[in-house]
NUVEXTOR-501409 format. One line per field, with one value per residue (C-alpha): residue number from 1; residue in one letter; x, y, z. Coordinates in nm, 4 decimals. Example, Ala and Ser with C-alpha at 12.3 -4.5 7.8 and 13.67 -1.06 7.14 Angstrom:
! residues 2
i [1/2] .
aa [A/S] .
east [1.2300/1.3670] .
north [-0.4500/-0.1060] .
up [0.7800/0.7140] .
//
This chain:
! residues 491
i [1/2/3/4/5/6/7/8/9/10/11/12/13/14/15/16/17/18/19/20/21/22/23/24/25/26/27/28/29/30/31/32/33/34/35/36/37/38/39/40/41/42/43/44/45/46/47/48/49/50/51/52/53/54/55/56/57/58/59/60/61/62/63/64/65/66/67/68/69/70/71/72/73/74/75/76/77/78/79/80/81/82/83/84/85/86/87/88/89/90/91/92/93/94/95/96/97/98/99/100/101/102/103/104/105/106/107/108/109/110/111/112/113/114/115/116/117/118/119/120/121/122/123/124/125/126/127/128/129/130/131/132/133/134/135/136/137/138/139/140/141/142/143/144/145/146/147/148/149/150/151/152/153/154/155/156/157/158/159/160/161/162/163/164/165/166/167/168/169/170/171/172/173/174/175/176/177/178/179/180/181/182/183/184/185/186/187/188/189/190/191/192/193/194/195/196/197/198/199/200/201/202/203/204/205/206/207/208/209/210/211/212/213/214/215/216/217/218/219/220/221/222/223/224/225/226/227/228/229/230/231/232/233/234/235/236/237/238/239/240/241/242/243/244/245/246/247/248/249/250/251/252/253/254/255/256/257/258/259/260/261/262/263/264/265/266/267/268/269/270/271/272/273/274/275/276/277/278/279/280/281/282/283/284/285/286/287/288/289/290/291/292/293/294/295/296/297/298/299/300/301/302/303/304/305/306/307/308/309/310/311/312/313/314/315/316/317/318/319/320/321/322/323/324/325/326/327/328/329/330/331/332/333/334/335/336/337/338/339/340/341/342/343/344/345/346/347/348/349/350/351/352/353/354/355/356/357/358/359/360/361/362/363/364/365/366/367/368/369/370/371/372/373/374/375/376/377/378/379/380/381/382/383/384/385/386/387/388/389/390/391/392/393/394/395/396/397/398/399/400/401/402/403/404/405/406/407/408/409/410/411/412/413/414/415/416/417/418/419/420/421/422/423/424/425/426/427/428/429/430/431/432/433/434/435/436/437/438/439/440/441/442/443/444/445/446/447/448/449/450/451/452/453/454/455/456/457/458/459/460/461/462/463/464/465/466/467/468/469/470/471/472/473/474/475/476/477/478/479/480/481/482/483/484/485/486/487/488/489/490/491] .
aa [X/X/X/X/X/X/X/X/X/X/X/X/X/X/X/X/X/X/X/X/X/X/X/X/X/X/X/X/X/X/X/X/X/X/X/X/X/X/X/X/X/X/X/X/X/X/X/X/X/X/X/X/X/X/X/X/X/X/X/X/X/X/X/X/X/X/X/X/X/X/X/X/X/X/X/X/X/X/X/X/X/X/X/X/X/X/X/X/X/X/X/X/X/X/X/X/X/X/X/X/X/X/X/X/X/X/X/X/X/X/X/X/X/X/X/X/X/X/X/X/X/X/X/X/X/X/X/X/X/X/X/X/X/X/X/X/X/X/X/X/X/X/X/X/X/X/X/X/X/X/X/X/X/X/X/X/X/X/X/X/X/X/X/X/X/X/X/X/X/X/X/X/X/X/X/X/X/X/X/X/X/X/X/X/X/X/X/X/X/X/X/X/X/X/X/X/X/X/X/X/X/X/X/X/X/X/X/X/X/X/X/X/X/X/X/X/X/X/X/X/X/X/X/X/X/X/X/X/X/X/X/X/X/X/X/X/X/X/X/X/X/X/X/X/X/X/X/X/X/X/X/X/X/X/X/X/X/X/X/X/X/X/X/X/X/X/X/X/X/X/X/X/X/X/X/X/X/X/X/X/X/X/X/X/X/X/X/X/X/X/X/X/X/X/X/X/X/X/X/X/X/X/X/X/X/X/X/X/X/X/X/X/X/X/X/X/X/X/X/X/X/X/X/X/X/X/X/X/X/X/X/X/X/X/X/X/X/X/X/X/X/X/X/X/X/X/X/X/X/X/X/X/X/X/X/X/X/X/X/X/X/X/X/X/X/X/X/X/X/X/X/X/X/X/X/X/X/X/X/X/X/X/X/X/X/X/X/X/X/X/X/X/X/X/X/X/X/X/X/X/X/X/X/X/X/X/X/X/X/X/X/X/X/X/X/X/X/X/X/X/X/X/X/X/X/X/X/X/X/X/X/X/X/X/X/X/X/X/X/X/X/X/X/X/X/X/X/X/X/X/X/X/X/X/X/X/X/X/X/X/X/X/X/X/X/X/X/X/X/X/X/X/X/X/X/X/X/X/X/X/X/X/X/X/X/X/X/X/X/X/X] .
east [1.8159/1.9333/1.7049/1.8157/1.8548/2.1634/2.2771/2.0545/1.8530/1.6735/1.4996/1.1834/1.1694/0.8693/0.8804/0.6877/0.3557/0.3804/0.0565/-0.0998/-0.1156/-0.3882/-0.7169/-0.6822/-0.9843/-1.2057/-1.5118/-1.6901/-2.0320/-2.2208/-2.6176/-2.8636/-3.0577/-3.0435/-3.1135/-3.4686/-3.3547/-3.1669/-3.3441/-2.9913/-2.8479/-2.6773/-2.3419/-2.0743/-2.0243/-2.1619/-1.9746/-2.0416/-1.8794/-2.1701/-2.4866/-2.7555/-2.6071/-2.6746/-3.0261/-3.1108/-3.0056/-3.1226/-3.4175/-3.3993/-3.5185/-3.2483/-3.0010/-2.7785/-2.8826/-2.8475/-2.5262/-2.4205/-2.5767/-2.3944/-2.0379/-2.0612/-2.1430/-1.8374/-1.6036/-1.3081/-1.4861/-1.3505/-1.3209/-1.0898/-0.8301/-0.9208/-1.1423/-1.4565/-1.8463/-1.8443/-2.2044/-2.1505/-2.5085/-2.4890/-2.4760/-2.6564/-2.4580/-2.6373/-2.7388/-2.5069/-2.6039/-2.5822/-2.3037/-2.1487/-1.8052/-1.7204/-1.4331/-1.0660/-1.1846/-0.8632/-1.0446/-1.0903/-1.0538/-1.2786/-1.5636/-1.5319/-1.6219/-1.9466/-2.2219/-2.5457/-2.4231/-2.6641/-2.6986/-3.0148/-2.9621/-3.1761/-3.1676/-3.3269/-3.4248/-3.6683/-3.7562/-3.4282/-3.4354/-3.2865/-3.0721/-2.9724/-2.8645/-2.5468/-2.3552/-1.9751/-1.9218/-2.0411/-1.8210/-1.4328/-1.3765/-0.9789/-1.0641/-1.2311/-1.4149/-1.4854/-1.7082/-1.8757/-1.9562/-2.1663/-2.2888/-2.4163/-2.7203/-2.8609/-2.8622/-3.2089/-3.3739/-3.1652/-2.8359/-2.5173/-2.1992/-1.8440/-1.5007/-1.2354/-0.9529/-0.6640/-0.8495/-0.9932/-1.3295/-1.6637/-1.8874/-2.2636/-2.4586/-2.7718/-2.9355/-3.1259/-3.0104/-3.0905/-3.1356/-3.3222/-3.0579/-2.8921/-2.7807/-2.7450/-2.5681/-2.6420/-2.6079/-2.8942/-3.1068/-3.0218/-2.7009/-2.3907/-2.3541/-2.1731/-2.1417/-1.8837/-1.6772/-1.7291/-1.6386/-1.9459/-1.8821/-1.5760/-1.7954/-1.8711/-2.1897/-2.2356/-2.5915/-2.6712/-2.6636/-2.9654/-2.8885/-2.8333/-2.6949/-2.3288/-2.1575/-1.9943/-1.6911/-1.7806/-1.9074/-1.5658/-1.3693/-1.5707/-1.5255/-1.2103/-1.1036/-1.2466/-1.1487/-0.9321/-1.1331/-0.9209/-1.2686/-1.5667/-1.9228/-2.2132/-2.5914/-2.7975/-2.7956/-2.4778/-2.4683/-2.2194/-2.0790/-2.0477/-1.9094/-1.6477/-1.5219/-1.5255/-1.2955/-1.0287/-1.0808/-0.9569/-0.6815/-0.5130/-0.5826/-0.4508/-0.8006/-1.0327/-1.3773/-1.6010/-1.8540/-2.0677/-2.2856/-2.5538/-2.5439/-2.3087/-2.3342/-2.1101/-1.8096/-1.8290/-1.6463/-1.8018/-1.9848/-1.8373/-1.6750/-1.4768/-1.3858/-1.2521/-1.0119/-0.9306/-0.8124/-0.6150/-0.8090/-0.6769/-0.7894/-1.1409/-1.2783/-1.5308/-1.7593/-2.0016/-2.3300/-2.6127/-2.8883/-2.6994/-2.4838/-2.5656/-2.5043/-2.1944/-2.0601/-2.1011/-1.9961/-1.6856/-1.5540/-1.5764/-1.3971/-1.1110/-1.0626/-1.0045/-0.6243/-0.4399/-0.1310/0.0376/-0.0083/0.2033/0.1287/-0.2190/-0.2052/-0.4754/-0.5814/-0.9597/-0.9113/-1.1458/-1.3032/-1.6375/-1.8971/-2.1670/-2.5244/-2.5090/-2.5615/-2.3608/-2.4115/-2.5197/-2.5146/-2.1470/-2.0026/-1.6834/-1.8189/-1.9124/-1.6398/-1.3864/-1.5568/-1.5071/-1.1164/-1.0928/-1.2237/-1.0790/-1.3824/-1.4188/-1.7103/-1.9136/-1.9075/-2.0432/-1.6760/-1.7967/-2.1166/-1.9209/-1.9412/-1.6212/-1.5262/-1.3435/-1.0487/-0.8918/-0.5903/-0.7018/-0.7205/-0.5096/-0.5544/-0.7366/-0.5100/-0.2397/-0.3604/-0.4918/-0.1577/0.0143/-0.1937/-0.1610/0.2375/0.2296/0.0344/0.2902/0.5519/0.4405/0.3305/0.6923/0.8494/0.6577/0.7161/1.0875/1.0996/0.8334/0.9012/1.2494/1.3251/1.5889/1.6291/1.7188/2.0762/2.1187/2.4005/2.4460/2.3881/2.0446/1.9557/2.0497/1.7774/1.5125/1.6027/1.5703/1.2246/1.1167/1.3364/1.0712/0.7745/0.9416/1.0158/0.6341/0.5602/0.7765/0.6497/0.2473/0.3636/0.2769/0.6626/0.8787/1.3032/1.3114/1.4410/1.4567/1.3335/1.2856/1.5664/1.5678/1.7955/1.9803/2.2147/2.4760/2.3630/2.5064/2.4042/2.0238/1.9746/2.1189/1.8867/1.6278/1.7178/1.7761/1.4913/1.2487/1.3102/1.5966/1.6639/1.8800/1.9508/2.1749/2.5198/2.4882/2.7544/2.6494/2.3378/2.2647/2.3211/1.9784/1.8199/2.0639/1.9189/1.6146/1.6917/1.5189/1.6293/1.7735/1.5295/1.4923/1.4299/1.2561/1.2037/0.9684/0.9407/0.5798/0.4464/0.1982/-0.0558/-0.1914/-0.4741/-0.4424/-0.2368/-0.1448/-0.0552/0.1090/0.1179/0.3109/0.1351/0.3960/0.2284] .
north [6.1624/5.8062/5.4748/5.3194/4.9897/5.1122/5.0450/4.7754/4.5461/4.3363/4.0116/3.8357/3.4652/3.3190/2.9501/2.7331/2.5430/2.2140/1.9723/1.8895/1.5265/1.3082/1.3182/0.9951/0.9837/1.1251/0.9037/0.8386/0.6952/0.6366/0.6361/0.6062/0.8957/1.2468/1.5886/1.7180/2.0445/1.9310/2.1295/2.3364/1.9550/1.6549/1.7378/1.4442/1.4761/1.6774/1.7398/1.7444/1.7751/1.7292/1.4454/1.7729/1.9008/1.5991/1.5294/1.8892/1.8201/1.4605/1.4205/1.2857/0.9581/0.9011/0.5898/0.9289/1.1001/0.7320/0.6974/1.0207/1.0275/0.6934/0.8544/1.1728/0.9792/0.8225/0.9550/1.0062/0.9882/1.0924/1.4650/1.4015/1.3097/1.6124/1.4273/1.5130/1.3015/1.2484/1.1849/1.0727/1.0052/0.7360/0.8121/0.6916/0.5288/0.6839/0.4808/0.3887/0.4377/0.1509/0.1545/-0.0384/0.0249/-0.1203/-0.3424/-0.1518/0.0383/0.0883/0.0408/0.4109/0.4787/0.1856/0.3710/0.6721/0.5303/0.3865/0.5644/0.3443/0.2522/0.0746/-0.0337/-0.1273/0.0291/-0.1326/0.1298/0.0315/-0.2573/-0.1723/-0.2605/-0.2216/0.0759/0.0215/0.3675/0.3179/0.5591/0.6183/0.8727/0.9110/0.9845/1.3398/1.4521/1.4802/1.0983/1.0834/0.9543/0.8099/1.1284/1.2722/0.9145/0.9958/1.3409/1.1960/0.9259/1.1660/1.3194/1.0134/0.8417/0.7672/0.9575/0.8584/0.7804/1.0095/0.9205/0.9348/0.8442/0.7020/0.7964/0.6397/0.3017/0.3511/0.2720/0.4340/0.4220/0.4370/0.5557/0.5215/0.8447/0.6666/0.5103/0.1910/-0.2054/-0.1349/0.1090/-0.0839/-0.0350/-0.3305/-0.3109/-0.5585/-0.5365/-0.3741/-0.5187/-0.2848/-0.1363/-0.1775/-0.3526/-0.1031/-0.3566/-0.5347/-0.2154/-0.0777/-0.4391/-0.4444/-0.8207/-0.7850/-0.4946/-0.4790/-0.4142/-0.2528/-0.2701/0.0268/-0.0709/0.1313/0.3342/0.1827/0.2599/0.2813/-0.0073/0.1042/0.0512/0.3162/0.5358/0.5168/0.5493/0.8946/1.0687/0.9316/1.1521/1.4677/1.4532/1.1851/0.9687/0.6997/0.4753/0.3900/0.2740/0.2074/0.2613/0.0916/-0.2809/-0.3295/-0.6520/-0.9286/-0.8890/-0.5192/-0.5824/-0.8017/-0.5782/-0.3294/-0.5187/-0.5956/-0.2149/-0.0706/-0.2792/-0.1082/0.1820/0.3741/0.3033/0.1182/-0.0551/-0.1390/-0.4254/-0.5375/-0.8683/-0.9936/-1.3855/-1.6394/-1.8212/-1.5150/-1.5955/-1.9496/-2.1417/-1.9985/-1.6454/-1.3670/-1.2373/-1.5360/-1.5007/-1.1580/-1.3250/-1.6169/-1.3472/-1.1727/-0.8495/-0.6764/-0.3199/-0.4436/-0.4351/-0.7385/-0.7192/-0.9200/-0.8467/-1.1044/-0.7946/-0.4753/-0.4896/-0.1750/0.0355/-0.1586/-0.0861/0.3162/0.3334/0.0776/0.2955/0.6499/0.5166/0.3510/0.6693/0.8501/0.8931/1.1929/1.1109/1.4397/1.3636/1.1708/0.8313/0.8375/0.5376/0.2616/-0.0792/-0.1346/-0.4262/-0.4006/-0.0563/0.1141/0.2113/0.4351/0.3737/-0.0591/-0.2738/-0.6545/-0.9362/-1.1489/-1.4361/-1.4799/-1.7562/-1.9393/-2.1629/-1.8320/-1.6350/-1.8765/-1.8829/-1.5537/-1.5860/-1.8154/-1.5620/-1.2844/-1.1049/-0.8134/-0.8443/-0.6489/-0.8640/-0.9593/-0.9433/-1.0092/-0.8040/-0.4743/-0.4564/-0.4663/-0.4468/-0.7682/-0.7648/-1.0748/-1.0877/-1.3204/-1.0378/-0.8583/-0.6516/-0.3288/-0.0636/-0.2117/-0.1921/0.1472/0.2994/0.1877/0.3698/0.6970/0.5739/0.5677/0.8553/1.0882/0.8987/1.0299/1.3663/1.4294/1.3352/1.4992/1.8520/1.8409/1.7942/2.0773/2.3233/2.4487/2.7636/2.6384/2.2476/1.9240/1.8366/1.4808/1.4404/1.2943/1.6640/1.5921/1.2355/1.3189/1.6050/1.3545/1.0990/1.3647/1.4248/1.0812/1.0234/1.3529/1.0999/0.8366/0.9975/1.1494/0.7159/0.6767/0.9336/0.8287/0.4712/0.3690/0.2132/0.1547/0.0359/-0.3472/-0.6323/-0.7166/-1.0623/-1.1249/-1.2794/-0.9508/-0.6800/-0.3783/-0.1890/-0.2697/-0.5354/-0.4370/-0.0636/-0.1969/-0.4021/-0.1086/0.1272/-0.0935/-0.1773/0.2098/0.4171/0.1131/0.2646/0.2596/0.4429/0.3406/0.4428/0.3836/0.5241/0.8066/0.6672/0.3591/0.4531/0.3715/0.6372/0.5478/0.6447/0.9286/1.0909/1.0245/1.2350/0.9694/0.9800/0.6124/0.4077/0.4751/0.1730/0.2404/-0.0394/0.0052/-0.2078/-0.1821/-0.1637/-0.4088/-0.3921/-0.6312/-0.7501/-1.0063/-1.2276/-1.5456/-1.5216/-1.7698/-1.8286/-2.0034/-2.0334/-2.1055/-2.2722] .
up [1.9352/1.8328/1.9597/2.2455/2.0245/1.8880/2.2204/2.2976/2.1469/2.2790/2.1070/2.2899/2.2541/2.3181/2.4815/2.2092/2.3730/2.4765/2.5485/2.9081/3.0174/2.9290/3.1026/3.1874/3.4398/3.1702/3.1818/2.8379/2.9141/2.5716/2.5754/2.3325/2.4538/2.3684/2.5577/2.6104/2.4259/2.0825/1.8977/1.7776/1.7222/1.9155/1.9828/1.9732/2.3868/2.6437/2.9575/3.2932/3.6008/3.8524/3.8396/3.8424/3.5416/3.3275/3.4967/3.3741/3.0415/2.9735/3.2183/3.5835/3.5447/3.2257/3.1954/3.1666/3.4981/3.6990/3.5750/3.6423/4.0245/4.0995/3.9312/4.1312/4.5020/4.5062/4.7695/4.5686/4.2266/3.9133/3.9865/4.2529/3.9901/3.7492/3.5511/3.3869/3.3031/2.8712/2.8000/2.4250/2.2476/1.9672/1.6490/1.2767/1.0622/0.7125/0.4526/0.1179/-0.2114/-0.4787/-0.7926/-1.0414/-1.1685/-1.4966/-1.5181/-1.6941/-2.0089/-2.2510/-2.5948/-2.6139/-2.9631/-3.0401/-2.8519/-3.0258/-3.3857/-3.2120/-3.3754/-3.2847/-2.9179/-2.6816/-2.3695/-2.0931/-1.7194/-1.4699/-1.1530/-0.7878/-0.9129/-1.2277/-1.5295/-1.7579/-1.9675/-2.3259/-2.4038/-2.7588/-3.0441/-2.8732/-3.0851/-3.0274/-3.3642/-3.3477/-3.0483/-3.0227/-2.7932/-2.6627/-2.3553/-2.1211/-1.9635/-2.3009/-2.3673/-1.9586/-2.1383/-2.3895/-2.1687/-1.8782/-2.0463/-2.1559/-1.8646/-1.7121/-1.3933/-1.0932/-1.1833/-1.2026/-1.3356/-1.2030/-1.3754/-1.2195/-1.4532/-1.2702/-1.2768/-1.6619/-1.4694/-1.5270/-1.2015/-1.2441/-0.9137/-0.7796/-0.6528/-0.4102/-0.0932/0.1590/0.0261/-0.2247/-0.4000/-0.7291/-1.0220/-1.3293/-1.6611/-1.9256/-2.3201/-2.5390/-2.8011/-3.0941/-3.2801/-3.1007/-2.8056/-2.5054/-2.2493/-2.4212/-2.4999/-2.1366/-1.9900/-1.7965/-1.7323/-1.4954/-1.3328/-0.9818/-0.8450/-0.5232/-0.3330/-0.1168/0.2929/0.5078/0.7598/1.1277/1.4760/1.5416/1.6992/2.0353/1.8586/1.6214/1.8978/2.0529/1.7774/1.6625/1.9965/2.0741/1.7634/1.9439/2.3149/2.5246/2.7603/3.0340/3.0577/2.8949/2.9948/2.7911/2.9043/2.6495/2.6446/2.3763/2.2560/2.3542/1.9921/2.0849/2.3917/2.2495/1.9735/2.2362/2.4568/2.1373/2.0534/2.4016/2.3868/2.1711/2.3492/2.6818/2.8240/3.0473/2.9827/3.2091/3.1647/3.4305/3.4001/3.6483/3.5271/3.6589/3.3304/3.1773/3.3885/3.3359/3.0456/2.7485/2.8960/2.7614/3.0711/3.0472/2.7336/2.7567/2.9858/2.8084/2.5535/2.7888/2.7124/3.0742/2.9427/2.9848/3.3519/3.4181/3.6992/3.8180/4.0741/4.0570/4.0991/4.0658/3.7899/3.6408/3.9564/4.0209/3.7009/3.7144/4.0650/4.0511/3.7474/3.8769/4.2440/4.0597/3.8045/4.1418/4.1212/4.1383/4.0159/4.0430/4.3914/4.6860/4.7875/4.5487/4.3838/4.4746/4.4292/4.4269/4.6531/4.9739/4.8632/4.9960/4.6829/4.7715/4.6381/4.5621/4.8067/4.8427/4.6636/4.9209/4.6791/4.6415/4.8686/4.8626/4.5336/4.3396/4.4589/4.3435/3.9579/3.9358/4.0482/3.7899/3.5084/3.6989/3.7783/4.0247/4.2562/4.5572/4.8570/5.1637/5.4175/5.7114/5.7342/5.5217/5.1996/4.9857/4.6279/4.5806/4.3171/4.1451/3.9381/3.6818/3.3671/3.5656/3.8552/3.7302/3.8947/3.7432/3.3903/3.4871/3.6326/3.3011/3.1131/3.2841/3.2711/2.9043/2.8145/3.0751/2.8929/2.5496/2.7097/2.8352/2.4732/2.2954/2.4872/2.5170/2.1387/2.1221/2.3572/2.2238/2.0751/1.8717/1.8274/2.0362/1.9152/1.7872/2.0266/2.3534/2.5387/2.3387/2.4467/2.7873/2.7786/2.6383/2.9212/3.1606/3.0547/3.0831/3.3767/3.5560/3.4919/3.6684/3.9579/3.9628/3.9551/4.2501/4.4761/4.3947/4.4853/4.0906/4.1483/4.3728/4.4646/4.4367/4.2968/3.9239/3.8858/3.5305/3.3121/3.0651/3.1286/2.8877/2.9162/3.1937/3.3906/3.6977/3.6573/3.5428/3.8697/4.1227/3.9407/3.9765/4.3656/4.4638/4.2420/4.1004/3.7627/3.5062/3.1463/2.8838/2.5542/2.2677/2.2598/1.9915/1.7943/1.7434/1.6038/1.2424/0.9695/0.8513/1.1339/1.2055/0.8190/0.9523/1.3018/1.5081/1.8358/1.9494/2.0886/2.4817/2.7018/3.0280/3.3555/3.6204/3.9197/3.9981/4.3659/4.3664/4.6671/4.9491/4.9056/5.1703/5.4761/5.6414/5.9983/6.1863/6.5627/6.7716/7.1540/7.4236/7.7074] .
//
């Protein structure tokens, strides 16, 4: 009997994985706490996707567990929108050991007809040691790690040698670590003088740091490198340098930070939630509540990473919204209110007896920063899995492009339809492509694609198999947040 493949044959092809979108209501909350059972280590994030799971783990009366009961209460919170609680303990920074590298050593040969070489090592601070009778004589010296090899066992208690052969440096290292962790060359009293020879005096001495906290910065950086998080909180007191560096860092970033401060002096010219303004830093949410900051903070962040945007009609603005668990701040009036317009600072209000999150523009209305960010990330998603998810390969043709514009085209469409954008009219000066196309695009779908005619594309870039650059407008939908009525009486 012959096998049915000589007949047929049939090859399985496997669709290669792609990536899922960003978790862009992932909320990173970092505390200086850890949990009451770490005895098997801190992890870099825990999480959690209910309040009583983090109480259980870092003890109900926690900064963690408040946090974490305010998140959860809202109604939509950040589960509604697939999202998930990052508790992220702070890390050490460890301490740094102390060094000095010698300046460029090419004098080799000279070296190796040393045969009474000295030298005094001072390490941590001490005494200096005199190490003299320096033999290079009596081994075979070509280079420079043959002269470490004869240097190494003489070296006092506490230091180690390392070469840097690319450099023609010799590096001499503490053992120790913290302040007090040095180490000082200087020329010996007897025979030949080494210093000279190994250029000690265009060294560079290095004096060991102690170990400290992380900066928030740091913090975010470390577990933004193990899991994807749309928003950030901290629950320790950071400083306002902290807090600053923090607000430059996110910026770069396709996230959120939110800072809430209870002391009108912040928002004013000069406070730092002025500043952040003044610097345009729109990825970083100030708030303001003269005696519930902290509440306002956890709550305002999990409502407004609510969004579903798979979803129709889910966008939101965070104008005129209900938070559960923080009361009004019946101390802003019309005076206050209109300081923190003018540093674009959200607030919790007293409207007319309800209370109200109260959004102002000045940084930047929040759900427009926070819509562009789940805009980009879907953006990059898309790319990235039409290049990824073929069998075979994207051809650098038009047929190709097309494909690719197809795939970014699906996102924009998803923006349309959960009111993220919307049909409209252009109104900047800045167009591409054809003008006339551009602006009915823009009129009938709120979004338009262009890209580079294939053959026009540079032969640079085409050896490079870069795609052309694809240019995408969006006519955002903008909210009301408020209206003037007039009435004419006819008597």
């Amino acid at each position: 009997m012959i096998g049915i493949h000589n007949i047929v044959n049939v090859g399985l092809s496997v669709t290669p994985r792609g990536i899922p979108n960003f978790s862009v209501n992932n909320l990173a909350v970092f505390v200086k706490e850890t949990p009451l059972d770490s005895g098997s280590g801190i992890e870099p994030f825990y999480v959690y996707g209910s309040a009583s799971a983090a109480a259980t783990d870092f003890g109900i009366g926690s900064n963690t567990a408040k946090a974490a009961n305010l998140i959860f209460s809202q109604s939509p919170n950040i589960l509604s929108g697939s999202g998930q609680l990052l508790v992220c303990p702070m890390g050490t920074i460890p301490a740094t050991s102390g060094s000095f590298t010698t300046g460029e050593i090419l004098d080799v040969s000279g070296i190796a007809g040393v045969a009474d070489g000295s030298i005094d090592i001072s390490v941590d601070g001490a005494t200096a040691v005199e190490i003299s009778a320096i033999d290079f004589t009596g081994a075979a010296v070509h280079n420079l790690a043959d002269v470490v090899g004869v240097l190494r066992p003489l070296m006092p208690a506490g230091i180690s040698l390392d070469l840097n052969a690319t450099l023609d440096k010799i590096i001499f290292n503490s053992l120790s670590s913290g302040t007090l962790s040095t180490v000082a060359l200087s020329a010996g009293a007897t025979g030949t003088d080494l210093s000279t020879m190994l250029n000690v005096a265009n060294g560079v001495q290095v004096v060991g740091v102690a170990s400290r906290s992380e900066t928030l910065v740091e913090a975010a950086l470390r577990v933004s490198q193990k899991v994807y998080f749309g928003g950030m909180l901290e629950k320790y007191g950071a400083t306002e340098t902290e807090i600053m560096d923090t607000a430059n860092f996110v910026q770069t970033l396709n996230c959120c930070f939110f800072k809430a401060k209870d002391l009108l002096s912040t928002v004013e010219q000069g406070g730092i939630l002025n500043n952040i303004k003044q610097m345009s830093l729109s990825h970083t949410r100030c708030l303001y509540h003269s005696t519930m900051a902290d509440e306002f903070e956890s709550a305002y962040a999990s409502r407004a990473m609510s969004v579903n945007f798979s979803g129709s009609a889910t966008a939101i603005t965070m104008h005129l919204k209900d938070l559960i668990g923080v009361e009004y701040d019946d101390s802003i009036n019309d005076t206050v209110l209109a300081k923190l317009k003018a540093a674009g600072v959200d607030s919790y209000v007293n409207a007319v007896n309800v209370p109200k999150v109260f959004c102002q523009g000045g940084n930047q209305f929040y759900d427009y920063v926070y819509n562009l960010n789940w805009f980009v990330g879907a953006i990059q998603v898309a790319g990235f899995n039409f290049l990824a998810t073929t069998n075979t390969k994207v051809p650098q043709t038009e047929i190709g492009m097309l494909g690719l514009k197809n795939a970014y085209a699906r996102v924009c469409e998803q923006a349309r339809t959960n009111g993220m954008i919307a049909a409209g009219e252009w109104t900047l000066a800045d167009t591409f492509g054809d003008p006339e196309t551009f602006r009915r695009m823009i009129r009938e779908r709120g979004y338009y694609i262009y890209s580079q005619p294939i053959a026009l594309q540079a032969s640079a870039d085409r050896d490079e198999r870069k795609a052309p650059v694809a240019q995408i407008a969006i006519k955002m939908a903008g909210a009301l947040h408020s209206t003037d009525v007039l009435i004419i009486v006819n008597k």
